[in-house]
TITORNU-727714 format. One record per atom (N, C-alpha, C): atom name; residue number from 0; x, y, z. Coordinates in steps of 0.02 Angstrom, whole numbers. Atoms other than C-alpha are relative to their C-alpha. Layout:
REM TITORNU-727714
<atom:CA | nr:NUM | c1:X | c2:Y | c3:Z> .
...
REM end
This chain:
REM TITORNU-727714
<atom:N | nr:0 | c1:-72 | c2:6 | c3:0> .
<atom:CA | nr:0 | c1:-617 | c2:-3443 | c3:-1964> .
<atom:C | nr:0 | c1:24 | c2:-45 | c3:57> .
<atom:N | nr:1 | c1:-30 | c2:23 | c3:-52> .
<atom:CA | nr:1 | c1:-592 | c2:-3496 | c3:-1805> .
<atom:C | nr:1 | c1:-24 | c2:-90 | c3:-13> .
<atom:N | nr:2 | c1:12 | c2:57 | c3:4> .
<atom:CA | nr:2 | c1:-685 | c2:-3673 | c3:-1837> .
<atom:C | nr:2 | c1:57 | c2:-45 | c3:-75> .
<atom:N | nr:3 | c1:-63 | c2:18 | c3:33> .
<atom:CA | nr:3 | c1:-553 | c2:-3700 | c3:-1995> .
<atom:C | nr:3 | c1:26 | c2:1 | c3:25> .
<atom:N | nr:4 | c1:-67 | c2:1 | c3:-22> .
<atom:CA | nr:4 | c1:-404 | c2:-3649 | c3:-1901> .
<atom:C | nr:4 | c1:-17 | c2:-72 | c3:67> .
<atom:N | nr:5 | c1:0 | c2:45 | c3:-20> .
<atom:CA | nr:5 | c1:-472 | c2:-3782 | c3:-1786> .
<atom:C | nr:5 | c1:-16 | c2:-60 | c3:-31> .
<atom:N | nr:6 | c1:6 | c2:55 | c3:27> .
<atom:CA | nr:6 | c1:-493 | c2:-3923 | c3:-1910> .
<atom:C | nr:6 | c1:68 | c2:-30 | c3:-25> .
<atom:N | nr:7 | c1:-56 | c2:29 | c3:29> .
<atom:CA | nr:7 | c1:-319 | c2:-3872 | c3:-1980> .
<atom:C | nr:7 | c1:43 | c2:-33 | c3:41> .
<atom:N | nr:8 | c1:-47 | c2:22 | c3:-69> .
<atom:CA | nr:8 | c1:-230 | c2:-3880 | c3:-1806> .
<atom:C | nr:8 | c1:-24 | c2:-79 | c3:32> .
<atom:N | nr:9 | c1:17 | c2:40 | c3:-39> .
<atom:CA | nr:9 | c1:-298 | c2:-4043 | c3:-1748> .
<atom:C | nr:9 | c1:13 | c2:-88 | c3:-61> .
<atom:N | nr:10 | c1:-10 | c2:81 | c3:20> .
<atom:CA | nr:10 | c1:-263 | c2:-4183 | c3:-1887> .
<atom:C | nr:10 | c1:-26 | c2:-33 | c3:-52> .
<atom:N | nr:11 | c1:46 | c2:51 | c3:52> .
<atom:CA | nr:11 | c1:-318 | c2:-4282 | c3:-2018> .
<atom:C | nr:11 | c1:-51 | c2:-35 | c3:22> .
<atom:N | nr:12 | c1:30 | c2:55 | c3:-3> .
<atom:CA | nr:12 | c1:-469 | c2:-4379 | c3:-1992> .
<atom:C | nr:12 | c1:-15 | c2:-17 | c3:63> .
<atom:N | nr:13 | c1:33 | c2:-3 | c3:-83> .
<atom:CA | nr:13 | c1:-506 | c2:-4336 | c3:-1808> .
<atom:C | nr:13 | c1:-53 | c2:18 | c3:30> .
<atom:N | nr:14 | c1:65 | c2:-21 | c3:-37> .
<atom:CA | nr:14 | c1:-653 | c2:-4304 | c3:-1707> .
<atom:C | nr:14 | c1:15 | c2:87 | c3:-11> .
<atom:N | nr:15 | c1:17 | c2:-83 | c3:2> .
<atom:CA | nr:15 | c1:-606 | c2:-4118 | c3:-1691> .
<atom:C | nr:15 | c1:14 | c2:19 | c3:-72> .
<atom:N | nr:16 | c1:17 | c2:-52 | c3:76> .
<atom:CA | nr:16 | c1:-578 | c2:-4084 | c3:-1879> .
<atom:C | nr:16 | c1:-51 | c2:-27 | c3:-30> .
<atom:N | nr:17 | c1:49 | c2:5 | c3:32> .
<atom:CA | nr:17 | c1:-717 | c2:-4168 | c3:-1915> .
<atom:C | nr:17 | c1:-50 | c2:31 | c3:32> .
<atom:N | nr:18 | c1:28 | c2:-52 | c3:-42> .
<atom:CA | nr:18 | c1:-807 | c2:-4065 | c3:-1800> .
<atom:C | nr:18 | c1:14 | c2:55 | c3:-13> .
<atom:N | nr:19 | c1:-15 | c2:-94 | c3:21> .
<atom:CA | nr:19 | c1:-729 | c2:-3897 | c3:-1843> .
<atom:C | nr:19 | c1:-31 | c2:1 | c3:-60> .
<atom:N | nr:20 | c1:39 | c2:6 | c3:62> .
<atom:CA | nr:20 | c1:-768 | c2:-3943 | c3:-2038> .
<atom:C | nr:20 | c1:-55 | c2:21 | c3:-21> .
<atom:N | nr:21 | c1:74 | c2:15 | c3:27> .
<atom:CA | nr:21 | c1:-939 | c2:-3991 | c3:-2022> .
<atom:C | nr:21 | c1:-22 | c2:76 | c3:29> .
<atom:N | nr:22 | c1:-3 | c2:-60 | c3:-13> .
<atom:CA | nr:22 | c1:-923 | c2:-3818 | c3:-1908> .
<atom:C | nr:22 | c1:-18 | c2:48 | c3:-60> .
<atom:N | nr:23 | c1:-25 | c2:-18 | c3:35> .
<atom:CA | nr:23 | c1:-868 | c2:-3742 | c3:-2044> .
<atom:C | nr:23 | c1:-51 | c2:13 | c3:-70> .
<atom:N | nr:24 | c1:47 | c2:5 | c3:71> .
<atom:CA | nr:24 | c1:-975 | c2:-3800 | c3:-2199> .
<atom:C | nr:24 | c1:-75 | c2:23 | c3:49> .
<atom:N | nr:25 | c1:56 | c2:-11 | c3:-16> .
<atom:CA | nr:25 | c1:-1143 | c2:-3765 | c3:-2082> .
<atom:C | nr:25 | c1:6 | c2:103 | c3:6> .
<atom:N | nr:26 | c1:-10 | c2:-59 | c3:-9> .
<atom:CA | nr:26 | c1:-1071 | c2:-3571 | c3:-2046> .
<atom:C | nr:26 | c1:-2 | c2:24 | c3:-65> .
<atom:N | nr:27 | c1:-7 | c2:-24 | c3:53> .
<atom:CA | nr:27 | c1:-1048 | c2:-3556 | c3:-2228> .
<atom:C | nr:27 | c1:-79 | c2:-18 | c3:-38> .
<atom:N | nr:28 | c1:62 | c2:20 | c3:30> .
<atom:CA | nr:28 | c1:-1228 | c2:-3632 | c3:-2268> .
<atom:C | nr:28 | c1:-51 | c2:65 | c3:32> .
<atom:N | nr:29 | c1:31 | c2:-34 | c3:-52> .
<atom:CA | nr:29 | c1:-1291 | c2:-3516 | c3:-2132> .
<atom:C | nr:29 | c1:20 | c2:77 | c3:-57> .
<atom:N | nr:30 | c1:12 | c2:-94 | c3:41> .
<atom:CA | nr:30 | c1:-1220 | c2:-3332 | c3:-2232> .
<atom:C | nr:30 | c1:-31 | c2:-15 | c3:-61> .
<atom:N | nr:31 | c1:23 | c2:11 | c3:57> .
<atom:CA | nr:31 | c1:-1265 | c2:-3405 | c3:-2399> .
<atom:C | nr:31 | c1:-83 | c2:2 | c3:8> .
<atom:N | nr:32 | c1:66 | c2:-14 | c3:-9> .
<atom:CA | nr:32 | c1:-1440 | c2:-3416 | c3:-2326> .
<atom:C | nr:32 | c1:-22 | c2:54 | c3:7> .
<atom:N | nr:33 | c1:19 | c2:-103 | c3:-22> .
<atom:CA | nr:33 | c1:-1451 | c2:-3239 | c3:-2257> .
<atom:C | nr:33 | c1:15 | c2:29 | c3:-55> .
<atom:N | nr:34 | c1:-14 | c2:-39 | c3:56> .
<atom:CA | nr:34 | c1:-1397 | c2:-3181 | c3:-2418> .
<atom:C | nr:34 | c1:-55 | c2:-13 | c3:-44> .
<atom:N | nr:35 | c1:67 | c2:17 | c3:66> .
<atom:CA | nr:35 | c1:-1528 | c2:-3283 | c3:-2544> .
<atom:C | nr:35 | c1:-54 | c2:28 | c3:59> .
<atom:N | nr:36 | c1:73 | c2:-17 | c3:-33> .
<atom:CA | nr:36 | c1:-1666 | c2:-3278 | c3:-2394> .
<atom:C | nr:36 | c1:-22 | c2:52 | c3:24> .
<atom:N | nr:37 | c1:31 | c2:-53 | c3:-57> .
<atom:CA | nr:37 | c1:-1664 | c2:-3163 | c3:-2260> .
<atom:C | nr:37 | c1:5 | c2:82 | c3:-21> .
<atom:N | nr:38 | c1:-36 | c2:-61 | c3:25> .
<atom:CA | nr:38 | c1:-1572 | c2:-3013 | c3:-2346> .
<atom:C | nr:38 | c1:-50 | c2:40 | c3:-39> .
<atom:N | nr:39 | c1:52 | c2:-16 | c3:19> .
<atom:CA | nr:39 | c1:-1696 | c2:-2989 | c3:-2478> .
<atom:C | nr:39 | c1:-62 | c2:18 | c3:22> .
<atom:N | nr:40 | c1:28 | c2:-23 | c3:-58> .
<atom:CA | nr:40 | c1:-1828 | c2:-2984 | c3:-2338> .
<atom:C | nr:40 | c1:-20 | c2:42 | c3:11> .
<atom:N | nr:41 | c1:-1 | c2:-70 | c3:-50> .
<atom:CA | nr:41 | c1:-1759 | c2:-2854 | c3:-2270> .
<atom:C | nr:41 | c1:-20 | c2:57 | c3:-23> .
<atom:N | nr:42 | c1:-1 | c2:-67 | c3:42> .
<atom:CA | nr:42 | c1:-1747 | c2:-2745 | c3:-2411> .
<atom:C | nr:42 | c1:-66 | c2:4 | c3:7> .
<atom:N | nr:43 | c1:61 | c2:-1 | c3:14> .
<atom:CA | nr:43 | c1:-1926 | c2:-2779 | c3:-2449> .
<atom:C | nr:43 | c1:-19 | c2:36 | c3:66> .
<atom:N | nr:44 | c1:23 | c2:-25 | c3:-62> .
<atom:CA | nr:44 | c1:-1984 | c2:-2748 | c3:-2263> .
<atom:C | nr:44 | c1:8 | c2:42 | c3:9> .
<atom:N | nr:45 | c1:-44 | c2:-51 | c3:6> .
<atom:CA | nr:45 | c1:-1880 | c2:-2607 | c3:-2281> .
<atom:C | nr:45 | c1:-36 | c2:78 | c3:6> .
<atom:N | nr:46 | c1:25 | c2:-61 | c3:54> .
<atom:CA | nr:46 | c1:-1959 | c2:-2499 | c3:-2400> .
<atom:C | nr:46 | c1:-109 | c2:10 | c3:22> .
<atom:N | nr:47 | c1:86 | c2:-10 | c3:-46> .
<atom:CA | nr:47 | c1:-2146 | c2:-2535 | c3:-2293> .
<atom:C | nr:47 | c1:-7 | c2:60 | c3:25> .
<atom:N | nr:48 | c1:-1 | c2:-44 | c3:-34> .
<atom:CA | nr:48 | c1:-2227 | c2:-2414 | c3:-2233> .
<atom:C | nr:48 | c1:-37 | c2:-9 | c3:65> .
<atom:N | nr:49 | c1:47 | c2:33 | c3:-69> .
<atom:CA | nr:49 | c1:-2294 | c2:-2438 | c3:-2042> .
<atom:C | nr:49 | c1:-77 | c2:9 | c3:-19> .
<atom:N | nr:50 | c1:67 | c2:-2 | c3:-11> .
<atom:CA | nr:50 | c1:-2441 | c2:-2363 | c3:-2055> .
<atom:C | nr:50 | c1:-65 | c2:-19 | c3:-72> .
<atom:N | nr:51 | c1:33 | c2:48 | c3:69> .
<atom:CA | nr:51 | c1:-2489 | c2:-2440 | c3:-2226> .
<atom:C | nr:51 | c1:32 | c2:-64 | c3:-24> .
<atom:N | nr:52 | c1:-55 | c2:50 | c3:7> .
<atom:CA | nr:52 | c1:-2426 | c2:-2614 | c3:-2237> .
<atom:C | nr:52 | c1:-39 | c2:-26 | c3:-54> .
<atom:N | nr:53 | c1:33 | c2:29 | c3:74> .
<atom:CA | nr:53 | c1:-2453 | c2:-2726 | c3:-2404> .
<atom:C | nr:53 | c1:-45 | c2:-37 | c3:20> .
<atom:N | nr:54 | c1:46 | c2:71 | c3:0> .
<atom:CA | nr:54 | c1:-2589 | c2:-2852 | c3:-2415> .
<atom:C | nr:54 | c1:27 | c2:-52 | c3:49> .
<atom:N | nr:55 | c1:-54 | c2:61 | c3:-25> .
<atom:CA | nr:55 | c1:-2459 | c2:-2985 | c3:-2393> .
<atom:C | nr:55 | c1:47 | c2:2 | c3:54> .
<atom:N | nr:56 | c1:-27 | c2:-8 | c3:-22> .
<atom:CA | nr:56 | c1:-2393 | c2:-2938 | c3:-2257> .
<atom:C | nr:56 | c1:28 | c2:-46 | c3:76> .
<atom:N | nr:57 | c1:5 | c2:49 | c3:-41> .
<atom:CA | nr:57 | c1:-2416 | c2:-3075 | c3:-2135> .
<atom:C | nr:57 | c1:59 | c2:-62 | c3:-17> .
<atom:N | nr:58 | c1:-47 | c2:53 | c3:29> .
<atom:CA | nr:58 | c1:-2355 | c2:-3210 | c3:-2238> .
<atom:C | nr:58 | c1:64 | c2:23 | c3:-19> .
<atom:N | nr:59 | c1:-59 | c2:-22 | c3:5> .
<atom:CA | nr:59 | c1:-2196 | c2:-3100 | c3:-2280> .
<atom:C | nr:59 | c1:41 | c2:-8 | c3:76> .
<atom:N | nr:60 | c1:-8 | c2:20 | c3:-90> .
<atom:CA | nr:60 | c1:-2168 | c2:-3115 | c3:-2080> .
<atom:C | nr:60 | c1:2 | c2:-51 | c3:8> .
<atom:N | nr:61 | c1:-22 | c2:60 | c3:-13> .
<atom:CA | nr:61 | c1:-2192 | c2:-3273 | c3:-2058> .
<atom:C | nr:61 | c1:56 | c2:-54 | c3:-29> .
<atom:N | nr:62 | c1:-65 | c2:2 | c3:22> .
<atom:CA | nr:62 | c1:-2073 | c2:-3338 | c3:-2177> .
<atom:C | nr:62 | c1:52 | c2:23 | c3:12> .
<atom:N | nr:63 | c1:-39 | c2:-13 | c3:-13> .
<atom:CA | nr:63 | c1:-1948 | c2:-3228 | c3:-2122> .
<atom:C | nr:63 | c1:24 | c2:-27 | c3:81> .
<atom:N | nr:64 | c1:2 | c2:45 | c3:-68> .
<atom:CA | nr:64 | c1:-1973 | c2:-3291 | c3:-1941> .
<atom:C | nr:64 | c1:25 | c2:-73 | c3:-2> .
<atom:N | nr:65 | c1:-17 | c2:47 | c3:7> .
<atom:CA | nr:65 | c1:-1978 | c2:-3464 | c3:-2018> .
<atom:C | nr:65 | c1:77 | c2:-25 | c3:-16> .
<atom:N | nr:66 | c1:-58 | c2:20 | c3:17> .
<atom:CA | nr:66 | c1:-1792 | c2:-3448 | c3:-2098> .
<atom:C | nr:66 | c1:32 | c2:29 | c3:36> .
<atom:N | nr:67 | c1:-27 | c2:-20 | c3:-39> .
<atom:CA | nr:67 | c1:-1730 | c2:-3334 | c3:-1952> .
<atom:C | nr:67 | c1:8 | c2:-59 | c3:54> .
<atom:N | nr:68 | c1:0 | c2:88 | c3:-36> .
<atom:CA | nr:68 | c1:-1788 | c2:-3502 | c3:-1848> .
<atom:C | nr:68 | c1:61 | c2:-19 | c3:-29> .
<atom:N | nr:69 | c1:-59 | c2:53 | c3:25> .
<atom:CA | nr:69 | c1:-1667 | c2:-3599 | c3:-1957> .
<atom:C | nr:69 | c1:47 | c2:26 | c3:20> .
<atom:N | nr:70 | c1:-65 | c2:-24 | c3:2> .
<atom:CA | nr:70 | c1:-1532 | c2:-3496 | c3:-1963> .
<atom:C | nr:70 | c1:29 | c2:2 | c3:80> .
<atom:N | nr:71 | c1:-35 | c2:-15 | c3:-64> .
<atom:CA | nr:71 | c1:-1513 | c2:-3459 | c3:-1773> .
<atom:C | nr:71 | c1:20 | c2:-79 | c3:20> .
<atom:N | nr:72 | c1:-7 | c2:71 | c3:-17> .
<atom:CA | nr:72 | c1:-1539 | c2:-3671 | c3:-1746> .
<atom:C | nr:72 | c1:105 | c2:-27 | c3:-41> .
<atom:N | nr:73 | c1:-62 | c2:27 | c3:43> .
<atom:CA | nr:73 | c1:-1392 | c2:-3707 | c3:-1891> .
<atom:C | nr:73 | c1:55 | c2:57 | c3:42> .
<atom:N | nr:74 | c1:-58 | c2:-30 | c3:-47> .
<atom:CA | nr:74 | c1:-1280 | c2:-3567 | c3:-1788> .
<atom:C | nr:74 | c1:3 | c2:-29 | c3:54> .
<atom:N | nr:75 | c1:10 | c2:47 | c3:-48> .
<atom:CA | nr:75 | c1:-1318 | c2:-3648 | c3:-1634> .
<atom:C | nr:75 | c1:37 | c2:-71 | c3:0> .
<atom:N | nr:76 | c1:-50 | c2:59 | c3:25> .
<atom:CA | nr:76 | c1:-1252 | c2:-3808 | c3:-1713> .
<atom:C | nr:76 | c1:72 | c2:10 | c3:-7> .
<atom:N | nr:77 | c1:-56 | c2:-19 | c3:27> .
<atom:CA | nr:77 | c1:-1112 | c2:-3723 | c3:-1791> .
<atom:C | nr:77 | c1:62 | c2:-1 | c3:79> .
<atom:N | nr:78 | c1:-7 | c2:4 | c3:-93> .
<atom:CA | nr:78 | c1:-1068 | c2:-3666 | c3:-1590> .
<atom:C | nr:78 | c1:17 | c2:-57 | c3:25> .
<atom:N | nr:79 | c1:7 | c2:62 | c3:-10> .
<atom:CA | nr:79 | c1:-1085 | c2:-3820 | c3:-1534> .
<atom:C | nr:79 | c1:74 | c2:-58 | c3:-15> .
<atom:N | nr:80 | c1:-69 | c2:46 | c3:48> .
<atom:CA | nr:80 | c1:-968 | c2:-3914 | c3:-1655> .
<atom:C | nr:80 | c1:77 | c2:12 | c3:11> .
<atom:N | nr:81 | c1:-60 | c2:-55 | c3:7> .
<atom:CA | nr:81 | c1:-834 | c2:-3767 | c3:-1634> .
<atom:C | nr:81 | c1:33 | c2:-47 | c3:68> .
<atom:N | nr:82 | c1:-5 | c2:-6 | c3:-86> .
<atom:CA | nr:82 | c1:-839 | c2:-3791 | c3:-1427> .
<atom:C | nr:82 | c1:8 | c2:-61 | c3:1> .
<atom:N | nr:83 | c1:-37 | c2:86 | c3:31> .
<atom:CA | nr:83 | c1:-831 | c2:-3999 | c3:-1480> .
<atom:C | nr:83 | c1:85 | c2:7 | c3:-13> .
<atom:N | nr:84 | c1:-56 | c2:33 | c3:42> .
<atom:CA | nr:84 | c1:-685 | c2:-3989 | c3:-1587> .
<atom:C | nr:84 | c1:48 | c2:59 | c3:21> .
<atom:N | nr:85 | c1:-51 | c2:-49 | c3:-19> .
<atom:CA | nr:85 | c1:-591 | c2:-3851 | c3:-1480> .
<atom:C | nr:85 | c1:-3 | c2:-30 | c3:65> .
<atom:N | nr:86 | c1:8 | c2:30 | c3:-47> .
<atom:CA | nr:86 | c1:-650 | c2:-3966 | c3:-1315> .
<atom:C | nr:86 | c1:51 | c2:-51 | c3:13> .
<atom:N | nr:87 | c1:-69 | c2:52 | c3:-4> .
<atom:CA | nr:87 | c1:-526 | c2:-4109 | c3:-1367> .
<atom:C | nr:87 | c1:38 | c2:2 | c3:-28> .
REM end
C-alpha cells in the first residue's frame, strides 16, 4: 500500500512513481509466490513427522530454501525502491 500511495502522490512519469510501481508490482510478485511456492511447502512439511521424515526430504528443503532465497532478495528490492521513491 504504502509503495502505491507513493507512486500516486508523486506524479506522472517520475523517478519516485516509477520507483514505488516497480515497488509495487515486485511486492505483488513476491505474495503470489508464497502462495503457488512456499505455502504449499508448508503444508506438506507440515504434516511430517520428525522422527520419520519422507525419502524426499532433502530436496523438499532445499527448494524451499531456494524460493525463500528469492523471495526475501525480491522484498529487499521491493524496500529498497519504497525508501527510493519516498527519498525524493
Amino acid at each position: 500500500m504504502l509503495a502505491i500511495t507513493t507512486a500516486v502522490g508523486t506524479g506522472p512519469l517520475s523517478w519516485p512513481a516509477a520507483a514505488a510501481f516497480t515497488a509495487a508490482v515486485v511486492f505483488t510478485i513476491v505474495v503470489v509466490f508464497t502462495i503457488v511456492v512456499n505455502v504449499p511447502i508448508n503444508r506438506a512439511t507440515g504434516r511430517w513427522d520428525a522422527q520419520h521424515l519422507p525419502a524426499d526430504w532433502e530436496p523438499t528443503r532445499n527448494r524451499w530454501e531456494l524460493f525463500q532465497g528469492v523471495r526475501s532478495w525480491l522484498l529487499l528490492l521491493g524496500f529498497v525502491l519504497v525508501c527510493a521513491a519516498s527519498a525524493t
